[in-house]
Each structure stands twice: as structure tokens, then as C-alpha cells.
C-alpha positions as CSV (number, residue, x, y, z in Angstrom):
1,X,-4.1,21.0,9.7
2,X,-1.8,22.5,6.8
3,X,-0.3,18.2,6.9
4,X,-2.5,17.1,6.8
5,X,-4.4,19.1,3.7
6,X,-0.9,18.5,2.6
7,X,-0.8,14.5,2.7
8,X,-4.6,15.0,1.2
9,X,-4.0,16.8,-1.8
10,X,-0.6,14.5,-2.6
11,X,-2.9,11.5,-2.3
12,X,-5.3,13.4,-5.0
13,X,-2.5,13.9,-7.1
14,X,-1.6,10.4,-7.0
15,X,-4.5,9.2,-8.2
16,X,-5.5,12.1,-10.6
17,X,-5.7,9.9,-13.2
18,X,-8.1,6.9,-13.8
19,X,-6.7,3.6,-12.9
20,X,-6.2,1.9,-16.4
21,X,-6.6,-1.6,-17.3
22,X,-4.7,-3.5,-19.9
23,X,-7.1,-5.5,-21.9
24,X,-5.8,-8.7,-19.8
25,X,-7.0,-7.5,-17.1
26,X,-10.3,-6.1,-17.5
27,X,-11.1,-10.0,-18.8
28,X,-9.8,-11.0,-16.2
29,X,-11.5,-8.6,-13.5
30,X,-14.7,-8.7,-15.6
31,X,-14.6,-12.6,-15.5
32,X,-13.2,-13.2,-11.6
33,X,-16.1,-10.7,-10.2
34,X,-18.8,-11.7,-12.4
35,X,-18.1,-15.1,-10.8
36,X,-18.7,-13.9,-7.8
37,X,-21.7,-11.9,-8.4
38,X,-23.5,-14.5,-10.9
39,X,-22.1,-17.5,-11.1
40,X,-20.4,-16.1,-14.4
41,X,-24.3,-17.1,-15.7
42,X,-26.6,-15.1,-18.1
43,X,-29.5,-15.8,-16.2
44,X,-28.0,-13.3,-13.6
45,X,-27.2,-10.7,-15.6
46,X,-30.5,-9.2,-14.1
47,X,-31.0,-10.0,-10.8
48,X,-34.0,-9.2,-8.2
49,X,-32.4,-10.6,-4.7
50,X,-35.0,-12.0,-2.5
51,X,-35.9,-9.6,0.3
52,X,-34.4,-6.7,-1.2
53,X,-36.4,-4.1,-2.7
54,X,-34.5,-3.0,-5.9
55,X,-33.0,-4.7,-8.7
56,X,-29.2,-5.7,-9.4
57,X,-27.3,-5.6,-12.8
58,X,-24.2,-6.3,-14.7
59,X,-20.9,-8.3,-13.9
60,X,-20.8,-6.5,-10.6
61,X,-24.8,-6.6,-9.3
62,X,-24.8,-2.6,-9.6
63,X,-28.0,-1.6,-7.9
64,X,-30.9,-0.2,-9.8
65,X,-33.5,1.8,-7.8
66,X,-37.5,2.0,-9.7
67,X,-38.5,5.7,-10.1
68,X,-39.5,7.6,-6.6
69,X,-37.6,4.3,-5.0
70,X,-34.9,5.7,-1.6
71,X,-32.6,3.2,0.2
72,X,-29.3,3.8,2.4
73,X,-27.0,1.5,-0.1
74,X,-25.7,3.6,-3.0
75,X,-27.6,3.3,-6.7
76,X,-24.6,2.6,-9.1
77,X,-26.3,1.7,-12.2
78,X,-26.5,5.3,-13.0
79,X,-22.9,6.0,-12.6
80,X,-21.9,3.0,-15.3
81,X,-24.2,4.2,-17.4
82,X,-22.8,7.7,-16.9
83,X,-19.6,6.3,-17.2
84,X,-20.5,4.4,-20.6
85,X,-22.2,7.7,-21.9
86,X,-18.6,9.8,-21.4
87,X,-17.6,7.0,-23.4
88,X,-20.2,7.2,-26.2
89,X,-21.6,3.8,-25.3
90,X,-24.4,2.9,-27.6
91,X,-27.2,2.3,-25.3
92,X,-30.7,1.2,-26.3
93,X,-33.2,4.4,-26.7
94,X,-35.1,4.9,-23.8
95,X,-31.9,4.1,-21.5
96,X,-29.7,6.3,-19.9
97,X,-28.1,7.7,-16.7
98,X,-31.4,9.6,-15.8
99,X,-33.6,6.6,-16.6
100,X,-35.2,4.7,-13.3
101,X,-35.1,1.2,-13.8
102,X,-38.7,0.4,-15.6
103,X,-40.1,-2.2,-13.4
104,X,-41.8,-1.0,-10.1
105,X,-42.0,-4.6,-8.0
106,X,-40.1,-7.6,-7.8
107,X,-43.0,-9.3,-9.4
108,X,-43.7,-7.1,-12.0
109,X,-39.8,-7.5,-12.9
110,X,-40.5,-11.1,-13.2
111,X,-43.7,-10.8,-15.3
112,X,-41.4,-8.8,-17.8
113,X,-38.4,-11.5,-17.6
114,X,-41.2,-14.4,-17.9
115,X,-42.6,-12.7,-20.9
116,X,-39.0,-11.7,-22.2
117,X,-40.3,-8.3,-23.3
118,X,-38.4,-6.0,-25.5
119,X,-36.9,-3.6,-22.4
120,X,-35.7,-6.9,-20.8
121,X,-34.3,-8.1,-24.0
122,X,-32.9,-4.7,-25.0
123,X,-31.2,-4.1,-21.4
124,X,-29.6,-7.7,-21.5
125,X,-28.0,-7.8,-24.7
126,X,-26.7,-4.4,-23.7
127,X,-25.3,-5.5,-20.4
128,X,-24.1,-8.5,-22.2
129,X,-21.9,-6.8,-24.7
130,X,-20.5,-4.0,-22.6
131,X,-19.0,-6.5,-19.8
132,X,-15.9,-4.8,-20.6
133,X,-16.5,-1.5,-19.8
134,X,-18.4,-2.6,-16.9
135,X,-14.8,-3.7,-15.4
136,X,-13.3,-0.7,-16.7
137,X,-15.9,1.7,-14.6
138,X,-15.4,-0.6,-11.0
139,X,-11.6,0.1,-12.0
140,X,-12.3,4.0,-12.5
141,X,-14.4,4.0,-9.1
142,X,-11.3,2.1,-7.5
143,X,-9.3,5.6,-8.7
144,X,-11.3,7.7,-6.4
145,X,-12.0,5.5,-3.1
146,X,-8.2,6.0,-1.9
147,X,-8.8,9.8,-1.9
148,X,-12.7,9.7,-0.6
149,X,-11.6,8.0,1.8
150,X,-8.7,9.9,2.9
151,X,-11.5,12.9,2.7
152,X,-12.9,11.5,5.4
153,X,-9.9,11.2,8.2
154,X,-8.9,13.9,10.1
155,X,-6.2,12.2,11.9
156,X,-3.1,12.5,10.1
157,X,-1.5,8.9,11.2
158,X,-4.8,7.3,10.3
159,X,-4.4,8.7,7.1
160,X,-1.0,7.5,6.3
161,X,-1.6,4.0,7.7
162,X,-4.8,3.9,5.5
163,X,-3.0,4.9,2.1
164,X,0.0,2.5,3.4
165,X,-2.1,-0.6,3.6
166,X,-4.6,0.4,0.5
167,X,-0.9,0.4,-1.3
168,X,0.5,-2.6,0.0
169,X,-2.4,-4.6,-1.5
170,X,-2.4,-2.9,-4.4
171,X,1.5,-3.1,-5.3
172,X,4.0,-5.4,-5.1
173,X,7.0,-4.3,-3.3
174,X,9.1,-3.3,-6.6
175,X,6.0,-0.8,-7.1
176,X,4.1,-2.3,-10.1
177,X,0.5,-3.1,-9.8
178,X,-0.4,-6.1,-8.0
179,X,-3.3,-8.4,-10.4
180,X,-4.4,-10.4,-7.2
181,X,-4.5,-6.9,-5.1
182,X,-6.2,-5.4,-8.1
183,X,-8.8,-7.6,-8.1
184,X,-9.4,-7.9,-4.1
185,X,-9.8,-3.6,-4.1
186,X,-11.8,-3.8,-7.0
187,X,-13.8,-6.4,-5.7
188,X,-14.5,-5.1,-2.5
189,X,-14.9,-1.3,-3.4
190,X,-18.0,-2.7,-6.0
191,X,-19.3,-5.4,-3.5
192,X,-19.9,-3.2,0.0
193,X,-18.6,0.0,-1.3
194,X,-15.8,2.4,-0.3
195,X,-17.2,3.0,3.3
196,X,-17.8,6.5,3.6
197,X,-21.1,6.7,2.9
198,X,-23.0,7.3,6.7
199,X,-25.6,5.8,5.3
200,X,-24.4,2.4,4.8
201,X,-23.8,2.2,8.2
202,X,-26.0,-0.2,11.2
203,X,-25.9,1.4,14.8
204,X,-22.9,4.1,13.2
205,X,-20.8,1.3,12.0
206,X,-19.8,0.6,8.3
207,X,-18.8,-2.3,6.2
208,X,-16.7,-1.0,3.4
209,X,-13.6,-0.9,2.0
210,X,-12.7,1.8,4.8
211,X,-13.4,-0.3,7.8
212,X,-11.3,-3.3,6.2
213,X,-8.6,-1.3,6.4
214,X,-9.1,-0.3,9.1
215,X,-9.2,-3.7,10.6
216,X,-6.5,-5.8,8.7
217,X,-3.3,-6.9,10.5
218,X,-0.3,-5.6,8.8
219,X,1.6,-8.2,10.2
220,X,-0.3,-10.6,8.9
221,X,2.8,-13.2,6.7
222,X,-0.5,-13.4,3.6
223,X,-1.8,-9.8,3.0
224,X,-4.7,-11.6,0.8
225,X,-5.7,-13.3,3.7
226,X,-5.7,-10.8,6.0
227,X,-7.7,-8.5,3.8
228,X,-10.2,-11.3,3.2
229,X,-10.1,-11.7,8.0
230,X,-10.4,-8.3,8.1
231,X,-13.5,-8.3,5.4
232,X,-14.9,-11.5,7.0
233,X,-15.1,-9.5,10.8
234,X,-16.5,-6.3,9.1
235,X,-19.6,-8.1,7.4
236,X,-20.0,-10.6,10.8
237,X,-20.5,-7.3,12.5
238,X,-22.6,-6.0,10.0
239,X,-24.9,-9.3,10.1
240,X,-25.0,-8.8,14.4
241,X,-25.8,-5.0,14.0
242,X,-28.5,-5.2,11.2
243,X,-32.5,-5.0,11.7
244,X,-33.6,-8.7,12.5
245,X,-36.8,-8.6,9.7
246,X,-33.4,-8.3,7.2
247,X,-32.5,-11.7,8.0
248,X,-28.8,-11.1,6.6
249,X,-27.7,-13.9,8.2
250,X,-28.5,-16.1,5.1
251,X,-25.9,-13.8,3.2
252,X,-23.2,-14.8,5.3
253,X,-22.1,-18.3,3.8
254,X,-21.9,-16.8,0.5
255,X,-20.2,-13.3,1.2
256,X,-17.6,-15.9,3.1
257,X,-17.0,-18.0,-0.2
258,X,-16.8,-14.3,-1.7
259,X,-14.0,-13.5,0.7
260,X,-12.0,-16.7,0.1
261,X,-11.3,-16.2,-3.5
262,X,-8.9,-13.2,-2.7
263,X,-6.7,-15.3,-1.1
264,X,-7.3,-19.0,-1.8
């Protein structure tokens, strides 16, 4: 036990400190997943998914939940908008990290959009200009899901071969940051989350970052490509475990063009 508290806090200590981006790069992250979230276009800069039951926003889709509104996925709108207020973001009056998001339906959302009302109008140009920061939070969260998810191991090899292979995208082998690896963690961590959550999990199995991981072949000659395998057999088991009436088979094209970008 006293290891492996041991290889926990030294992994805490390693990432202590907030991931920083260079300027270069939160363009580049900002632009690369708002691709992949939105088609890099305005339109779906506030998003209501069909057959989901809360609305998505930003660069990276964060979820949204109305007021009184509970779901197993995680709400990160809040905690950018926490994020932007440690920053002293200006924000538009009525918004903040407390705020629910003001539309109660999918079709009342719509009637507002239609109408392009003043919260709709306020909340885009806000999301608009802060793109930036938007990257710089995902990069922030990517600080914290090496140790989270250390939190969660008790096995001490499981916990070393975890850090290894979250490091060996991350870096390149002369131990400075890896852009492509950057971008796949990042990526990922914002897409299906960090994994540790048990209630993003279908019949006790998750998706996330963790379970990649978990799954990738080390010995794998492209380590993009194996992350993106490894990502591509997590969500093809989420899609088999999940409640029919989800229908999540429609996601799975898309998630799979999703996938290919980290390595193609």
C-alpha cells in the first residue's frame, strides 16, 4: 500500500501544475476539435443532438443540463465557465457557473434559436469569442485525468502501465510534448471523458479515456493508431452494451471518422 500511495502522490506532483498551451497550440487544438465537434461551423456553436435530452456548447460540445435536469454523462459547461470566471472572463449578466441552461426542451431551444432572442444571441457571441479559452480549459482538465485516473487503481502494475502509455502518447521519446498526442488526449478526455466516472458506464463497463488505455497495444509500430483501435473497440462496446431505445448505433460512423483524425 505505502507504493503504491507512493507512485500516487509522484504522479500528483507531476502534474501539479496546469498543462499550458503556447498560443500555437490552443489554435490549433481549439481549431482541430471544434472540427470534430461542429464541422468548425457557427451554426453548431449551440447544439441540441437529436435524441438526447440536454443541450451541447462550445468548440468541444460541453454538455449543458436545464434546471432540475439529472443524467449519467458529466455537465461540463459549468466547469468552463468556472474555469473562465477564475480567469475573470467577461460573461454576459445573467450567465455564470451556477446558471442552468435557460431553455427547458429541445423545442423550446429551437423557438429561441428561430427567434434569435437576446440569451441566444448573448451566449453565442460569448462562446464565439472565448474559443480560446475553451481549448485552454480541455487542456487544464487533461492536467488532472492522469492522476483521477491513477486515483482509481489499486493495482500498482496497472498503475505504472497506465501512466506509461498516457506518457508515451503524450511525449515524444526525447521528453518534449507531443502536438499530435496532445491533441488525441485532449480530444478524447473532452469527447467520452476521463473514465472514472461509474456513471458513464453500460452493464459496469466504461468508454473513456481510462478504458483506452487500458485496451491499446503497446506494441503497436503507430501509437496514434493504436490509440484511435483501442478507442474504436471501447465505443463498439459501448454501442452493443447501451439501452436499445438509444439507438447509438447511428453515432458510430461519425465517432469512427472522429477516431481517424488522430492518426490519419
Amino acid at each position: 500500500m505505502r507504493v503504491i500511495l507512493l507512485i500516487f502522490f509522484s504522479t500528483l506532483l507531476l502534474f501539479s501544475s496546469e498543462l499550458k498551451l503556447t498560443q500555437k497550440q490552443a489554435d490549433f487544438i481549439a481549431k482541430k476539435v471544434w472540427l470534430n465537434e461542429g464541422a468548425g461551423l457557427d451554426k453548431y456553436l449551440i447544439h441540441w443532438n437529436e435524441g438526447e435530452d440536454f443541450a451541447s456548447l462550445g468548440i468541444g460540445h460541453f454538455i449543458w443540463f436545464s434546471k432540475g435536469h439529472t443524467e449519467r454523462f458529466r455537465e461540463v459547461f459549468p466547469m468552463v465557465l468556472a474555469f473562465m470566471e477564475e480567469r475573470n472572463v467577461v460573461m454576459p449578466e445573467w450567465l455564470n457557473s451556477k446558471t442552468p441552461l435557460p431553455w427547458n426542451s429541445k423545442a423550446e431551444f429551437y423557438r429561441a434559436k428561430s427567434a434569435n432572442s437576446k440569451k441566444y444571441r448573448e451566449l453565442f457571441a460569448f462562446l464565439k469569442r472565448t474559443m480560446p479559452y475553451q481549448a485552454e480549459f480541455m487542456a487544464s482538465r487533461l492536467s488532472h485525468a492522469l492522476p483521477d485516473m491513477i486515483s482509481t487503481i489499486e493495482n500498482e502494475k496497472k498503475q505504472q502501465r497506465i501512466k506509461r502509455r498516457f506518457e508515451k502518447i503524450l511525449y515524444h521519446k526525447d521528453g518534449s510534448i507531443d502536438e499530435r498526442g496532445l491533441y488525441i488526449l485532449l480530444d478524447y478526455t473532452n469527447f467520452k471523458g476521463e473514465g472514472t466516472l461509474e456513471s458513464e458506464r453500460y452493464k459496469g463497463q466504461g468508454w473513456g479515456l481510462l478504458q483506452v488505455l487500458e485496451h491499446i497495444d503497446e506494441k503497436a509500430p503507430n501509437k496514434y493508431k493504436a490509440f484511435s483501435d483501442a478507442a474504436k473497440a471501447m465505443l463498439s462496446r459501448r454501442i452493443k452494451n447501451s439501452p436499445p431505445q438509444r439507438g447509438e448505433e447511428r453515432w458510430r460512423k461519425g465517432w469512427n471518422v472522429r477516431l481517424d483524425t488522430y492518426w490519419r
